[in-house]
C-alpha positions as CSV (number, residue, x, y, z in Angstrom):
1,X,2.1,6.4,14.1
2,X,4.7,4.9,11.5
3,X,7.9,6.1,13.9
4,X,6.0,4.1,16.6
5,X,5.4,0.9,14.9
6,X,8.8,1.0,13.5
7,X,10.4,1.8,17.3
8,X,7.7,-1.2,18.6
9,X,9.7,-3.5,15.8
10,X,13.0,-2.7,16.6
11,X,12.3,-3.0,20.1
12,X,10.9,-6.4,19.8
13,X,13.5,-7.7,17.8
14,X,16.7,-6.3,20.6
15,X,14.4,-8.3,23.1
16,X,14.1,-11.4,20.9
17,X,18.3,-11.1,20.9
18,X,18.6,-10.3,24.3
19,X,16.3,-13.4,25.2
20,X,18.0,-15.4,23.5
21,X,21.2,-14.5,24.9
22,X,20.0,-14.6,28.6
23,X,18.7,-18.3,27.6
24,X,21.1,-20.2,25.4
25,X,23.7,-17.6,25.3
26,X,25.2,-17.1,21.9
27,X,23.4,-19.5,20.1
28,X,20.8,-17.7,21.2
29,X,21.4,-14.4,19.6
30,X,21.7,-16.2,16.2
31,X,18.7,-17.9,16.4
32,X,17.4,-14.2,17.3
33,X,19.1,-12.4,14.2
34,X,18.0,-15.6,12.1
35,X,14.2,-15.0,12.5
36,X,14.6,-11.3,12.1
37,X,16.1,-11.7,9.0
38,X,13.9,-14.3,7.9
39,X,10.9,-11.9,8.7
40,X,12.2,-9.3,6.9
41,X,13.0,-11.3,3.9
42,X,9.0,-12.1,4.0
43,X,8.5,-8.4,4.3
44,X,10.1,-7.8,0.8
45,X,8.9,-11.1,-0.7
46,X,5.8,-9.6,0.1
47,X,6.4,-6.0,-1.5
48,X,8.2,-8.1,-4.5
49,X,5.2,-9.9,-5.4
50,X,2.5,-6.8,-4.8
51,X,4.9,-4.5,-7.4
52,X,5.1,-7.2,-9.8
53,X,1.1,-7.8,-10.2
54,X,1.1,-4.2,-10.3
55,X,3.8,-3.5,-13.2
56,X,1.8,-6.2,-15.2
57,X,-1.4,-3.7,-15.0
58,X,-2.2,-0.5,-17.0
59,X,-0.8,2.2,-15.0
60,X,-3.5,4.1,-13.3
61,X,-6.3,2.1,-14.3
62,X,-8.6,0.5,-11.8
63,X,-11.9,-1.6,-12.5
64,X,-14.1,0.4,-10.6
65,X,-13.2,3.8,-8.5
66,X,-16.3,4.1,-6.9
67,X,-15.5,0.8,-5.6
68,X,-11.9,1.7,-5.0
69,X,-12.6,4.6,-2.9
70,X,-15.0,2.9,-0.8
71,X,-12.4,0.5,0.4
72,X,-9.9,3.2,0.9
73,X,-9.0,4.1,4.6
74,X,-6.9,7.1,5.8
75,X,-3.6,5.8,7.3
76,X,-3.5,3.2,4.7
77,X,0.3,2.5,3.1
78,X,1.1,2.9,-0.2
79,X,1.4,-1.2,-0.1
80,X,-1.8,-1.5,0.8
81,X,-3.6,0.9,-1.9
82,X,-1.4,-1.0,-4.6
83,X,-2.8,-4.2,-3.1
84,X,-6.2,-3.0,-3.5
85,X,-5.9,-1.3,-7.0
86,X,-3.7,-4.1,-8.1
87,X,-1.6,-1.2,-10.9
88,X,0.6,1.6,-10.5
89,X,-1.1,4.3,-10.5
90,X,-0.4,7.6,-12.1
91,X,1.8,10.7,-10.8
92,X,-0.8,13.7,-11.1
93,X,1.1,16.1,-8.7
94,X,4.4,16.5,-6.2
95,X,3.6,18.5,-3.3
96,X,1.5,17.4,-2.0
97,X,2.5,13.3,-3.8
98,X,-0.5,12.4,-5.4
99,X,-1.4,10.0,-7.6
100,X,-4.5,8.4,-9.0
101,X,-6.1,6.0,-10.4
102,X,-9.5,6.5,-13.3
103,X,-11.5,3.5,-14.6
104,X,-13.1,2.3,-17.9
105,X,-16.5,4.9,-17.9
106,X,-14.1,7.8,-17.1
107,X,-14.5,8.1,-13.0
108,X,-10.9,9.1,-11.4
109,X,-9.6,8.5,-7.7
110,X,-7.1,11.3,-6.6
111,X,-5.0,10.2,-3.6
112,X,-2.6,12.4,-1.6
113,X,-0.2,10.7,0.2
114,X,2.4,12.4,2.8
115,X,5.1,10.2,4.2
116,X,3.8,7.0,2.3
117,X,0.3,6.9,3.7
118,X,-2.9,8.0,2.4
119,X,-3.9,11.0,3.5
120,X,-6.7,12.2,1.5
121,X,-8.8,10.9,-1.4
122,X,-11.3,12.6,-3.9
123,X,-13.8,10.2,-6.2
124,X,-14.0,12.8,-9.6
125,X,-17.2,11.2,-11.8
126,X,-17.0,11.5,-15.3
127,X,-19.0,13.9,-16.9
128,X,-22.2,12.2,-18.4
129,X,-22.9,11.8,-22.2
130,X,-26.1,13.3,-23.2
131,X,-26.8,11.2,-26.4
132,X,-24.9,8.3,-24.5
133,X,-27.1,4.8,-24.5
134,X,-29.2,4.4,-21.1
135,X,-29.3,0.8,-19.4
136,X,-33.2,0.0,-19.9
137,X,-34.9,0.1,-16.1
């Protein structure tokens, strides 16, 4: 799925050049390479900005995993889980990558990733605290 969107980009951007071409000629084809390159400079503005909100964060630590991990979709890029969790989160294993993410009462999020997009997640509760204080009902 990510070879095909990247192969339906580059495709659309050779036509945006080749229209250009075949309507104003060379002028054309840099009007054509000028909004390419101004999309992908949007692209990493983009990335910039989601990293650095990120790096300000704990690493690994999320508000709320039960939250997180309701919210979390299979296919999802890397981007898009650092958008969500708004921190880095923390190396647990290699192969497979995965990484998570635990929050202030203890809960963790594993989530394996292959080839940059989530693949798999597991929501691990904290164990509970038998003389721990009960919320009254």
């Amino acid at each position: 799925m990510q070879n095909r969107a990247a192969i339906l980009g580059w495709a659309l951007a050779v036509a945006a050049i080749a229209a250009g071409y075949m309507n104003w000629g060379w002028p054309g084809v840099l009007l054509g390479v000028t909004v390419i390159v101004f999309w992908l400079l949007l692209q990493f503005s983009r990335s910039l900005r989601v990293l650095q909100r990120a790096g300000r964060a704990p690493v690994g630590h999320v508000g709320n995993a039960v939250m997180m991990q309701s919210k979390l979709r299979q296919g999802m890029p890397l981007m898009q889980v650092l958008q969500l969790t708004k921190s880095l989160g923390q190396k647990l294993a290699e192969a497979p990558e995965t990484w998570g993410w635990t929050d202030a009462g203890g809960d963790q999020v594993r989530l394996v990733f292959e080839g940059g997009r989530l693949q798999s997640w597991t929501l691990e509760r904290a164990a509970a605290q038998p003389d721990a204080p009960r919320a009254a009902l």
